[in-house]
Every structure is written in C-alpha cells, then in structure tokens.
Backbone as a chain_set.jsonl record, in Angstrom:
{"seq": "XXXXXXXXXXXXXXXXXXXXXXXXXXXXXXXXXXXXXXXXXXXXXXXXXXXXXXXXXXXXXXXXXXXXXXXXXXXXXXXXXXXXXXXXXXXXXXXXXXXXXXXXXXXXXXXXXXX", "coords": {"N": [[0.846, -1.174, 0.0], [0.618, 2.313, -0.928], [2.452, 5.015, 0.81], [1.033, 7.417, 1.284], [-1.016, 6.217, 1.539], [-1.152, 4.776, 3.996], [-0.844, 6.526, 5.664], [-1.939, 7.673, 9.342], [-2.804, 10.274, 8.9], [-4.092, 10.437, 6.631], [-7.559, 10.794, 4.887], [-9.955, 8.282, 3.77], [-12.678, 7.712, 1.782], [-15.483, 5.288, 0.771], [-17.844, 5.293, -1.925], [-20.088, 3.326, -2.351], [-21.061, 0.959, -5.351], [-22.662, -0.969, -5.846], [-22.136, -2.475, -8.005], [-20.93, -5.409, -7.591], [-22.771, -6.473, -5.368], [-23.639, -4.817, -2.66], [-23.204, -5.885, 0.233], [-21.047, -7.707, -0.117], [-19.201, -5.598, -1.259], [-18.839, -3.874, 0.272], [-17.895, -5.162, 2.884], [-15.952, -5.588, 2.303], [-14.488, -3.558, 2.03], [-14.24, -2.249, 4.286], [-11.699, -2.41, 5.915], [-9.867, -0.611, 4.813], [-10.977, 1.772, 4.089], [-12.401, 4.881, 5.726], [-14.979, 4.731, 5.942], [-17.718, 3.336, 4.285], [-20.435, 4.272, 2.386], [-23.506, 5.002, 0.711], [-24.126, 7.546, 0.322], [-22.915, 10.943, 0.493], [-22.804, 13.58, 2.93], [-20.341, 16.581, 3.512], [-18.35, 18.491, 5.064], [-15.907, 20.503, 5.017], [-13.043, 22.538, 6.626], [-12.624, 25.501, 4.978], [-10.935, 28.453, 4.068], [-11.33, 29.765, 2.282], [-13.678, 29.248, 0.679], [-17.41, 29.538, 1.373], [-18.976, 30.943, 4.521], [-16.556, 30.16, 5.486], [-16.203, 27.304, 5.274], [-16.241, 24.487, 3.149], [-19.019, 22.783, 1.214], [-19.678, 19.678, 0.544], [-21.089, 16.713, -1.46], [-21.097, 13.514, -1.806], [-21.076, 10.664, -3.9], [-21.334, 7.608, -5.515], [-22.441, 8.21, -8.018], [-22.785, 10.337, -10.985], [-24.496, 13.504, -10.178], [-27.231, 15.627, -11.805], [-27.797, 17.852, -10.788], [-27.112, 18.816, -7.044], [-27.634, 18.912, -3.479], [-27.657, 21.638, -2.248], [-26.005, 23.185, -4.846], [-26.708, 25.307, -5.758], [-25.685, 27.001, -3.614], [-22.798, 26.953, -3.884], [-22.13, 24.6, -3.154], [-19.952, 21.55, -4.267], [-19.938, 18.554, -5.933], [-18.671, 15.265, -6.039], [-18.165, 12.396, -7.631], [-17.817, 8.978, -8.952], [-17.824, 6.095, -10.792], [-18.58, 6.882, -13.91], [-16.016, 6.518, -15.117], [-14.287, 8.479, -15.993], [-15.592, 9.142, -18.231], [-17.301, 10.978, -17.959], [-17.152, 14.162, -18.285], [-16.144, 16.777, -16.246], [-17.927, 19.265, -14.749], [-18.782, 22.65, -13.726], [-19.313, 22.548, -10.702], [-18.739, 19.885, -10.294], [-16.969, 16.988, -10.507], [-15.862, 13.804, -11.341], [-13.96, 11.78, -9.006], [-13.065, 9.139, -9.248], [-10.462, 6.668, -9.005], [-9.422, 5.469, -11.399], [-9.618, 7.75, -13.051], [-7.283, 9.534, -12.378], [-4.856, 8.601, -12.755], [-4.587, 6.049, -11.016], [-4.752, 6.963, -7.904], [-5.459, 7.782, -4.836], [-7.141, 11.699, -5.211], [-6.622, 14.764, -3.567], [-7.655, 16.837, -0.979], [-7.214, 19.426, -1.813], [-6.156, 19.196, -4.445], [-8.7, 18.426, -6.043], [-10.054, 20.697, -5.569], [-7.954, 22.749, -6.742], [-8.827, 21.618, -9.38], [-11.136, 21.936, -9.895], [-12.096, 25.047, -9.937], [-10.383, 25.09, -11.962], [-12.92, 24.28, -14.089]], "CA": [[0.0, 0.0, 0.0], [1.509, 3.571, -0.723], [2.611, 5.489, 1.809], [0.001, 8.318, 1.458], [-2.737, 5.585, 2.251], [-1.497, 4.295, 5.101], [-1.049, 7.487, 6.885], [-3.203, 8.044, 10.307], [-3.733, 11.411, 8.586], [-5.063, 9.973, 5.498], [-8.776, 10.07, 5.076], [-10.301, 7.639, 2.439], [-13.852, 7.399, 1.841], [-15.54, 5.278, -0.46], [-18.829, 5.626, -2.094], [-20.624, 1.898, -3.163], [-21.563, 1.134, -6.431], [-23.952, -2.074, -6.396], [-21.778, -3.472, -9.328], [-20.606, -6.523, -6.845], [-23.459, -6.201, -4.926], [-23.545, -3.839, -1.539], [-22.619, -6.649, 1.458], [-19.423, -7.502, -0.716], [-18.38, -4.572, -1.336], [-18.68, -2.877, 1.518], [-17.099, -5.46, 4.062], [-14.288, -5.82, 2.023], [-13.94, -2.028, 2.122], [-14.331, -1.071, 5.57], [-10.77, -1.944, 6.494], [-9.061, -0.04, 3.482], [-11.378, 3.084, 4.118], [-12.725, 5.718, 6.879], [-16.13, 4.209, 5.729], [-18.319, 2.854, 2.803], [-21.482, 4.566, 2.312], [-23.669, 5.287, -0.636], [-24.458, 9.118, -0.431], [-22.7, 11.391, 2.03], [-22.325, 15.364, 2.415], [-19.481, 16.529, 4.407], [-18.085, 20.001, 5.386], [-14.533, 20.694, 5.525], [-12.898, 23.847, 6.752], [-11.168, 25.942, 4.259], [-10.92, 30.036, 4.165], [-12.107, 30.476, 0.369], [-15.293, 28.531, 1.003], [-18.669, 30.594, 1.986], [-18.819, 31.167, 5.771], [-15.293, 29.244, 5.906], [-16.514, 25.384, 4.866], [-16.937, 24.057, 1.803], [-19.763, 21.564, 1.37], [-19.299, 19.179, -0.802], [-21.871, 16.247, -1.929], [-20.321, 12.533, -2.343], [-21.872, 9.794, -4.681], [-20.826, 6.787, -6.415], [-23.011, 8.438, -9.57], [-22.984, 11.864, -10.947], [-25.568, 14.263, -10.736], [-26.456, 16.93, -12.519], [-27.938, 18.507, -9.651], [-27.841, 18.18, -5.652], [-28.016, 19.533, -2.467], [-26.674, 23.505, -2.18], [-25.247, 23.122, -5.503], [-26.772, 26.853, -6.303], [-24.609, 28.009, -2.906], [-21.476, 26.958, -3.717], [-21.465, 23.251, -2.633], [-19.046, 20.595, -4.544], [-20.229, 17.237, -6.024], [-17.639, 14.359, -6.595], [-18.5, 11.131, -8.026], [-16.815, 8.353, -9.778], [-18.932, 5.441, -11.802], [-18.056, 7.178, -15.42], [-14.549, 6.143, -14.84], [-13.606, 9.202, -16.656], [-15.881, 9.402, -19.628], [-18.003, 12.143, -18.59], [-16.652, 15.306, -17.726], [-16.827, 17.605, -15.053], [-19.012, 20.403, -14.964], [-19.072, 23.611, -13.025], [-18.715, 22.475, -9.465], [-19.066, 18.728, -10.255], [-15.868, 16.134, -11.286], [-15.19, 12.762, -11.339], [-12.71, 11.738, -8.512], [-12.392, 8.036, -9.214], [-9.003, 6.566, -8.783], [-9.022, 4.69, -12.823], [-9.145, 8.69, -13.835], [-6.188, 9.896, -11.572], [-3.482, 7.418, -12.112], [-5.202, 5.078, -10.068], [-4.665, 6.785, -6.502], [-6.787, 9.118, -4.679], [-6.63, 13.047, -5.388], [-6.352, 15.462, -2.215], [-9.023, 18.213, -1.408], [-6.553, 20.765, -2.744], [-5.659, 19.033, -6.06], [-10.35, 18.182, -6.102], [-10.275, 22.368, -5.192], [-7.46, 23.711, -7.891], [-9.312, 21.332, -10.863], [-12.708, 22.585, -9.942], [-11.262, 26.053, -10.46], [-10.043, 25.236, -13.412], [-13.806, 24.144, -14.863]], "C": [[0.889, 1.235, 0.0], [1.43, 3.361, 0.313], [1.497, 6.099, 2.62], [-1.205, 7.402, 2.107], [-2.658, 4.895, 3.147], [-1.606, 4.995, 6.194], [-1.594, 7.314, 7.869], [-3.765, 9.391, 10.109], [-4.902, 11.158, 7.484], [-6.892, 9.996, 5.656], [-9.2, 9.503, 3.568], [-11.59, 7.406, 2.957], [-13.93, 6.806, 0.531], [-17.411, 5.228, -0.433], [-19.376, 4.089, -2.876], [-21.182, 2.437, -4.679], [-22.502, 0.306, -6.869], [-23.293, -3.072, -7.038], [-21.734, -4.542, -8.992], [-21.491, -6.567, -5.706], [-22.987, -5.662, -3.407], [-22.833, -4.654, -0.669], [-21.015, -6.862, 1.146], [-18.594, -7.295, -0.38], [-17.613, -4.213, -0.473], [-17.973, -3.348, 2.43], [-15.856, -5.968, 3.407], [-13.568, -4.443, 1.812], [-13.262, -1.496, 2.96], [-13.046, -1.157, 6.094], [-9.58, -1.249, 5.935], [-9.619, 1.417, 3.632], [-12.19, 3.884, 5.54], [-14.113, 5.218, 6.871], [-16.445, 4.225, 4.22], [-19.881, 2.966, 2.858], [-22.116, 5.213, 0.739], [-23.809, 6.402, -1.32], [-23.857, 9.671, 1.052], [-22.538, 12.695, 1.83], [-21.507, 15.487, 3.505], [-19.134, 18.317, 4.218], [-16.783, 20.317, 5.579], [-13.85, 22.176, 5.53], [-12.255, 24.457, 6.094], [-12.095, 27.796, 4.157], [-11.974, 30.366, 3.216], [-12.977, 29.988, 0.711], [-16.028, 29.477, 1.196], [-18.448, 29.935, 3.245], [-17.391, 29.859, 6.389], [-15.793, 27.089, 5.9], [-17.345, 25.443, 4.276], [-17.935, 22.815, 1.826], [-19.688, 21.028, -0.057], [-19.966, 17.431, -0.231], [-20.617, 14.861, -2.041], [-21.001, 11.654, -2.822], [-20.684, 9.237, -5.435], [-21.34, 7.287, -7.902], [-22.994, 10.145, -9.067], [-24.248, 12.114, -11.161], [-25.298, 15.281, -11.288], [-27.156, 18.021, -11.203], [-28.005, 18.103, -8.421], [-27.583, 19.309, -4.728], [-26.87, 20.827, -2.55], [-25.918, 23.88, -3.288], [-25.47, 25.008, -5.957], [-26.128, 27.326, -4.559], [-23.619, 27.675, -2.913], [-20.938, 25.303, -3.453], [-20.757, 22.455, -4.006], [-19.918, 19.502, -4.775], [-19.232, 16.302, -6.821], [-18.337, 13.092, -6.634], [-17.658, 10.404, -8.678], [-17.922, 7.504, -11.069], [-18.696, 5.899, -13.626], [-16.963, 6.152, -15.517], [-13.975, 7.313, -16.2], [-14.196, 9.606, -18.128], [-16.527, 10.343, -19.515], [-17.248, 13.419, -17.796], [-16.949, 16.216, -16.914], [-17.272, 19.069, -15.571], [-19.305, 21.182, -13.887], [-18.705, 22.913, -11.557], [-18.819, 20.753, -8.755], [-17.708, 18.04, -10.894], [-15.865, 14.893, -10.769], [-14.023, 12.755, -10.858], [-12.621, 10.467, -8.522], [-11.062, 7.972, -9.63], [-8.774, 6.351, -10.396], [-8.842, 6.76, -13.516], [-7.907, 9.948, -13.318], [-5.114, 9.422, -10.974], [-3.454, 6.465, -10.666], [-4.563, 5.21, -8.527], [-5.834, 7.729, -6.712], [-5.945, 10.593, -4.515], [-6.862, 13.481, -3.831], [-7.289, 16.328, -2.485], [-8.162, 18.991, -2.305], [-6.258, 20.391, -4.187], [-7.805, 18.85, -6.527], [-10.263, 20.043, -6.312], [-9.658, 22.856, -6.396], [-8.454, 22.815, -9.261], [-10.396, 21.807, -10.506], [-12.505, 24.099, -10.484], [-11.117, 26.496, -11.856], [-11.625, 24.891, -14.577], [-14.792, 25.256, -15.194]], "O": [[1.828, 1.293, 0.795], [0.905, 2.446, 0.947], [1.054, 5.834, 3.737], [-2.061, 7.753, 2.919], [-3.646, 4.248, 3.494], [-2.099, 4.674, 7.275], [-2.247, 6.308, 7.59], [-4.754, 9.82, 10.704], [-6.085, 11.498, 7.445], [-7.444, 9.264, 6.477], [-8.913, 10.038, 2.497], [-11.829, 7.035, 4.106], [-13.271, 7.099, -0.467], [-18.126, 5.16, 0.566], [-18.965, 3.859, -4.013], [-21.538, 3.54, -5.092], [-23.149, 0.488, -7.9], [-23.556, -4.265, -6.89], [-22.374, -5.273, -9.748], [-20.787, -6.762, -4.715], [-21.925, -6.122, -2.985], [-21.651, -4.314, -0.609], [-20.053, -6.435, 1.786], [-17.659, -7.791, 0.248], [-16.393, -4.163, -0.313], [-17.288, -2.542, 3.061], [-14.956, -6.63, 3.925], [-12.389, -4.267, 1.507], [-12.291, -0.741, 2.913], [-12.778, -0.197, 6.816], [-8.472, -1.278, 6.47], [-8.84, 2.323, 3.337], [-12.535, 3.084, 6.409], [-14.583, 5.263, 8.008], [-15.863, 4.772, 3.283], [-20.577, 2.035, 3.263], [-21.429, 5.741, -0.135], [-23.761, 6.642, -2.527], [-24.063, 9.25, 2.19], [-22.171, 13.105, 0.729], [-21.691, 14.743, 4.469], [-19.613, 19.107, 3.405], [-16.585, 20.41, 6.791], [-14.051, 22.94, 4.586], [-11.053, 24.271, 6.287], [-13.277, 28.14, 4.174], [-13.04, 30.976, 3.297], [-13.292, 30.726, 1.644], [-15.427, 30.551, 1.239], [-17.952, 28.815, 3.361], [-17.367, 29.058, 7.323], [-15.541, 26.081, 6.559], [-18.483, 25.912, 4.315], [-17.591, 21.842, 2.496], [-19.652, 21.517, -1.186], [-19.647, 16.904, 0.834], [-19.44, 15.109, -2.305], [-22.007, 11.589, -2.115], [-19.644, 9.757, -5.838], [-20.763, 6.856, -8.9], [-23.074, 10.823, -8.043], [-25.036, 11.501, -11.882], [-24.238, 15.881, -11.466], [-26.558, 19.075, -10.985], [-28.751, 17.148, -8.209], [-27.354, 20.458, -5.106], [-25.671, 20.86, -2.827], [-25.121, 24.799, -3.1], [-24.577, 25.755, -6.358], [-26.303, 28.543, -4.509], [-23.042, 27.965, -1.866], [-19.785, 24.879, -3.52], [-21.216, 22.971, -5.024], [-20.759, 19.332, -3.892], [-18.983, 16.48, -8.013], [-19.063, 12.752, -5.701], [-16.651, 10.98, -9.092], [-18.575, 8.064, -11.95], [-18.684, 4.993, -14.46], [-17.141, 5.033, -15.996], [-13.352, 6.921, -17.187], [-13.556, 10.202, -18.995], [-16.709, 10.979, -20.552], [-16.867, 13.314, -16.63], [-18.138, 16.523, -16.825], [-16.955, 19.715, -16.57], [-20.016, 20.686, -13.013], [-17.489, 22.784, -11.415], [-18.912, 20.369, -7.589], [-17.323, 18.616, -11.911], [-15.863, 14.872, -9.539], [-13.057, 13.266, -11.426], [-11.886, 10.194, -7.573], [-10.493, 8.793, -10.349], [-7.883, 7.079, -10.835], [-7.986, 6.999, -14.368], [-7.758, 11.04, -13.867], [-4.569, 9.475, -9.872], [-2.671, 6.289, -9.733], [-4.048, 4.275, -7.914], [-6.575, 8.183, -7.584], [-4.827, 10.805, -4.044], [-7.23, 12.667, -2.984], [-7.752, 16.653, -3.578], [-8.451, 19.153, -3.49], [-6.131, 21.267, -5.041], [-8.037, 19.363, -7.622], [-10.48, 20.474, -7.445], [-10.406, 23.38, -7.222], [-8.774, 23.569, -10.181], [-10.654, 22.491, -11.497], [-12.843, 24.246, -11.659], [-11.416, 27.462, -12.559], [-11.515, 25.204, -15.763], [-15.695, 25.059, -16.007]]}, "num_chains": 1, "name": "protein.A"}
C-alpha cells in the first residue's frame, strides 16, 4: 500500500456502487477506508469557502444537480470512470481517472477552479 494511504492522517472514503453487490463490497472495504457509504455530504474547513466550509456532496453516480449546488457546494463522483466530464462544481474523482490513486481536497479544489 503507498505510503500516502497508510497514513493516520489519510482520510479515504468510499462511495458503493452495487456493481458486486452492496454486502461484498462494503465489508471488504471497511478496512481499506474511513467508511463505505452510498451518499454522504461533508463540510470541511477551508478560508475560500462561503462562511469558511466548503460543502461538498459525495456519490458513487454523478448528478447533474444536488443539495446547495446553487450556494457553492461541490459534487464528486466516480462510476463514469472518466468518460463524462466535469461540470461547473461537479468532477469525477475516481481513482481509474487519476493514475489510479486518490486526489487530495486541494488538487479536487485547484481542478474545480479550473472548470
């Protein structure tokens, strides 16, 4: 296992996908990740954000719309594996389209940026 993912800073979440069905998945997840859930919203503290934390939306599938997306919130998904493109404050963070590790908020933060 890299380095980066064995950290105790590391956080890894993952988001199910059904494909191998849910029980599977998931308990062959839970000791590889912080948890394995299917929809989650989370808040993390950063300056630039509105009132200092960004919210940001997690799903195994993209939407094209979800929760707070008209204030500013973040939605990351995987499931494409890179075929559909990100859009306004939405990208694909599976690992198959990021040299198969996981990206960091700040590298998720500068490509959003860039859309």
């Amino acid at each position: 296992m890299p380095e980066s993912l064995s950290s105790p800073s590391s956080r890894l979440w993952f988001t199910s996908d059904h494909h191998f069905g849910h029980d599977k998945t998931a308990d062959r997840m839970k000791e590889s990740f912080g948890w394995v859930r299917d929809y989650y919203e989370l808040k993390v503290e950063d300056a630039d954000a509105p009132s200092g934390k960004q919210r940001i939306v997690l799903c195994h599938y993209a939407f094209r719309v979800w929760r707070n997306a008209h204030h500013g919130s973040w939605h990351l998904y995987g499931h494409s594996h890179g075929s559909l493109p990100g859009a306004g404050r939405s990208m694909d963070v599976g690992v198959d389209c990021h040299d198969f590790s996981p990206i960091s908020y700040e590298q998720v933060k500068a490509a959003l940026h860039q859309l």
